[in-house]
N, C-alpha and C positions, 0 to 999 in steps of 0.2 A: 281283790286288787286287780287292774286292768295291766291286760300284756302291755309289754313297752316299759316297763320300769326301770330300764335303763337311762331314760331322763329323769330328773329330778321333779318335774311338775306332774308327768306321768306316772311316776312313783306313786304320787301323793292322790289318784284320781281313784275314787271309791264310786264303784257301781251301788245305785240306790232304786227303791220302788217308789213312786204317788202313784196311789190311788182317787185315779180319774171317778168320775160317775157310773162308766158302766165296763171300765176297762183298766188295769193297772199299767200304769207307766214305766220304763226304767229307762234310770238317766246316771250320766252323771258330773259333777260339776269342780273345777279347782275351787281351791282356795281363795277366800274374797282377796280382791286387789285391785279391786275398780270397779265401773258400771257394769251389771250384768251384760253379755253376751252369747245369746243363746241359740245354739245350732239345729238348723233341722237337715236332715239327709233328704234324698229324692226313692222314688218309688223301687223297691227290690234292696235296697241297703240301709244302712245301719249307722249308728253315731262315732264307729270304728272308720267312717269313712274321712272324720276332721282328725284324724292321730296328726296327720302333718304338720296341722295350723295350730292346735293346741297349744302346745310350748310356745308357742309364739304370739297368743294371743295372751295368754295367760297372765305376762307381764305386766299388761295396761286393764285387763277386765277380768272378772268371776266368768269365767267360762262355763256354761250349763251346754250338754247336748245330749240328745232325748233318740231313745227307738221309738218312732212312732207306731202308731198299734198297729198289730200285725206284722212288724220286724222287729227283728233282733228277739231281744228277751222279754217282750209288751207283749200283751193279751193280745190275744184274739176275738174278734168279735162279726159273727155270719154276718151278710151282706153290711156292714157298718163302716163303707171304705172308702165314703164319699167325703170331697174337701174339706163338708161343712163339720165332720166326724174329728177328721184330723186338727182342726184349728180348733174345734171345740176343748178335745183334750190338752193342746195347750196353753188356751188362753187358762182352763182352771189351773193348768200349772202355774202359770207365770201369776195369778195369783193368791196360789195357796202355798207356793214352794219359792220363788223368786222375789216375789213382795214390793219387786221395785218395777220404775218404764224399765224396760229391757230393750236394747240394741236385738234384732232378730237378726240373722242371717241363713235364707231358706235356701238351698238348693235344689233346681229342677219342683221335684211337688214342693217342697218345703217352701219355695218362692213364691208357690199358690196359697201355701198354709200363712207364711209370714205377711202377703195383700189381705186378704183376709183379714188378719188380726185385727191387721194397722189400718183397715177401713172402716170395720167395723167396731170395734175396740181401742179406740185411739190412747184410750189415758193406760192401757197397758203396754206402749209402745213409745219407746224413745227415736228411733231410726231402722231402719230397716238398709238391708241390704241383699238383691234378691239376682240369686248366679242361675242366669241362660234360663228362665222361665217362659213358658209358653204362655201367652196374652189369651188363648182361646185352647178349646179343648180339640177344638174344629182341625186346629191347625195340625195338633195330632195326627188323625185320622187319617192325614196324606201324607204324613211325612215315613223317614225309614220307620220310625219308634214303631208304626202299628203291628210289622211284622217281627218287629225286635220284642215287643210284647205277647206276641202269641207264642212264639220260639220259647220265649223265659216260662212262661205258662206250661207248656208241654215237659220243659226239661224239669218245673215242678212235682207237675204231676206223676213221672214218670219214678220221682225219688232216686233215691240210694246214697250211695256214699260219697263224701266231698270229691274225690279225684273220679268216681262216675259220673258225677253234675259236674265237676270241671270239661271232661273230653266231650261229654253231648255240647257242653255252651258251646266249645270251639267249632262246632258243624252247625249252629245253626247259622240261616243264612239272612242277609239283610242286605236292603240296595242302599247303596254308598252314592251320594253326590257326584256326580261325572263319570262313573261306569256303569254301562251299559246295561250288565248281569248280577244277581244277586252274586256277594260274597260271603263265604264265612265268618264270623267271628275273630276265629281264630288264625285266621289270615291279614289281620288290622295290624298294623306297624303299634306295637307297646300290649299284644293281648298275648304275651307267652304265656308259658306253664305254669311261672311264679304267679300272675297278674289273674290269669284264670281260676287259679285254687283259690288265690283270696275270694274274687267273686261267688266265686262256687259256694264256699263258705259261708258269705254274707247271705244269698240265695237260699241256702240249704234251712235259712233258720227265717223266711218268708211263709206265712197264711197265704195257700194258691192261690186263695179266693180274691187277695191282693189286686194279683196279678192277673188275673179273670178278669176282673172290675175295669183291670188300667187296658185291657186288652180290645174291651167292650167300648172304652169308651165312658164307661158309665162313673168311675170315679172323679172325671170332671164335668157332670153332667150339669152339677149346680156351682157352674165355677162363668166367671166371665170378667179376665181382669180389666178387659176395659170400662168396666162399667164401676169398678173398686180402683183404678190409678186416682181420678177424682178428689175422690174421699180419703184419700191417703195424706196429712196433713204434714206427717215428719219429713224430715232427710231421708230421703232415698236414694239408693245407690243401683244401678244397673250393671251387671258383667255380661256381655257380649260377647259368648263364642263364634266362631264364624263359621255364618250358617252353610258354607260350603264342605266345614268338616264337620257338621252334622248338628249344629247351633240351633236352636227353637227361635230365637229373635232373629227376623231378616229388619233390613235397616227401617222398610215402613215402620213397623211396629215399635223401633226405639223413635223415629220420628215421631210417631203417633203419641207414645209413651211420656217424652221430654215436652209433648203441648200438654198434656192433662195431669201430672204429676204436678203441683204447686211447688215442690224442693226436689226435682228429679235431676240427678245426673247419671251418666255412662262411662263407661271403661272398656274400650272393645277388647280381645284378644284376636288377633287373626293369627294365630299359631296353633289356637286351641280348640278341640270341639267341643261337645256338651259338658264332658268331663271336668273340663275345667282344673279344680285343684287336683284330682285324680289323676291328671296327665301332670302337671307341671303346677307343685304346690307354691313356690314361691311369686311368680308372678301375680297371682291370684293375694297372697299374703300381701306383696307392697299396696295394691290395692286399696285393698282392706284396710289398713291401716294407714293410708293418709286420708281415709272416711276420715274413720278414728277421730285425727287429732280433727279434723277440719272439724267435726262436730262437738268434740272438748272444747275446741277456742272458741266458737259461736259464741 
């Protein structure tokens, strides 16, 4: 049984295993109540990251969400941490365990994994919905993430105990949009002590090599969503953090995005940064849920 069972839908939410091709899954899913919805988290965390949204999607769809390999409770598997890896492992989920189009909702990688799918896999996909995804791996590589990835990398390797990965994450340092000098972590308005241990937590139960890959670069080596918006034929939803509080989509790229998407729309947040539900789950929720219905009534 998953902590949090003090709601009724989280009560009822059983951790389960599929067995991928070369790596075991664990997921877990509500009670059917509608069209599947199936969450992916983003790089260094866990399916513990949608507790917020759960009960609340719950209502309208089968809520599915997945450790993808190398996080949480999912296999591990050496150098295997490429896009094409992670969407592989789901699309056999979605159809050996799901069995229906599933509504996807990717977060950060998971927005990589959910293009993917839905471009290349279209009749396993009903609609997608893809939160602050980076369009290029390129864009990476200059933004704060690269030193935010090597920091998580180090405080990996480095191990110990959850409240020892808690206090190293809050010293690592990262350049912030509009200041000058790198800052801590731990010095970011919403990263206390509480907010840090969870991380720390999700972290502590991270394959380095994960984090290696996302550090290098090399996990989105064969990734290039411009060349997959195209070929994406469902409803799509875009969530736009703002890239000044540390957003991967700047506005080119949702312009760019809403020309080549066939059913693409936006939702910015300029309150929120990449985090997105993590910062502030209900905005993210309304969201979501007028996809939803707009795609029920279609």
């Amino acid at each position: 049984m998953t902590s949090g069972a003090g709601h009724p839908i989280l009560g009822e939410l059983q951790e389960r295993v599929f067995d991928a091709e070369s790596v075991t899954i664990n997921y877990i899913q509500s009670p059917a109540s509608g069209p599947p919805l199936v969450l992916l988290h983003g790089v260094g965390r866990n399916w513990q990251d949608f507790l917020p949204l759960i009960p609340k999607f719950s209502g309208r769809c089968q809520v599915f969400a997945l450790d993808m390999r190398g996080h949480g409770k999912s296999g591990r598997v050496p150098q295997g941490y490429f896009s094409r890896d992670y969407a592989s492992d789901v699309a056999a989920f979605l159809r050996s365990v799901v069995k229906r189009r599933s509504i996807l909702f990717g977060h950060s990688l998971g927005g990589v994994v959910a293009m993917r799918i839905a471009a290349e896999q279209p009749a396993l996909v009903r609609a997608a919905i893809l939160g602050d995804v980076a369009l290029s791996g390129d864009y990476l590589a200059d933004s704060m993430y690269q030193a935010l990835f090597e920091g998580l990398h180090r405080v990996l390797v480095e191990g110990g105990s959850v409240d020892e990965i808690a206090r190293r994450l809050g010293k690592v340092q990262i350049r912030v949009p509009g200041i000058d000098h790198p800052v801590a972590i731990g010095d970011l308005p919403g990263n206390n002590e509480t907010y840090l241990i969870k991380w720390a937590d999700c972290l502590k139960k991270v394959d380095p090599e994960v984090m290696l890959m996302a550090k290098d670069g090399r996990n989105l080596a064969d990734y290039d969503g411009r060349t997959l918006l195209p070929r994406m034929q469902c409803p799509t939803l875009i969530l736009q953090a703002n890239p000044e509080l540390g957003g991967l989509l700047p506005e080119s790229d949702i312009e760019m995005a809403l020309k080549l998407l066939p059913q693409g729309q936006v939702v910015r947040f300029p309150l929120l940064g990449h985090a997105l539900h993590l910062q502030r789950p209900q905005p993210v929720i309304d969201a979501v849920m007028n996809f939803l219905v707009a795609i029920d009534a279609a």
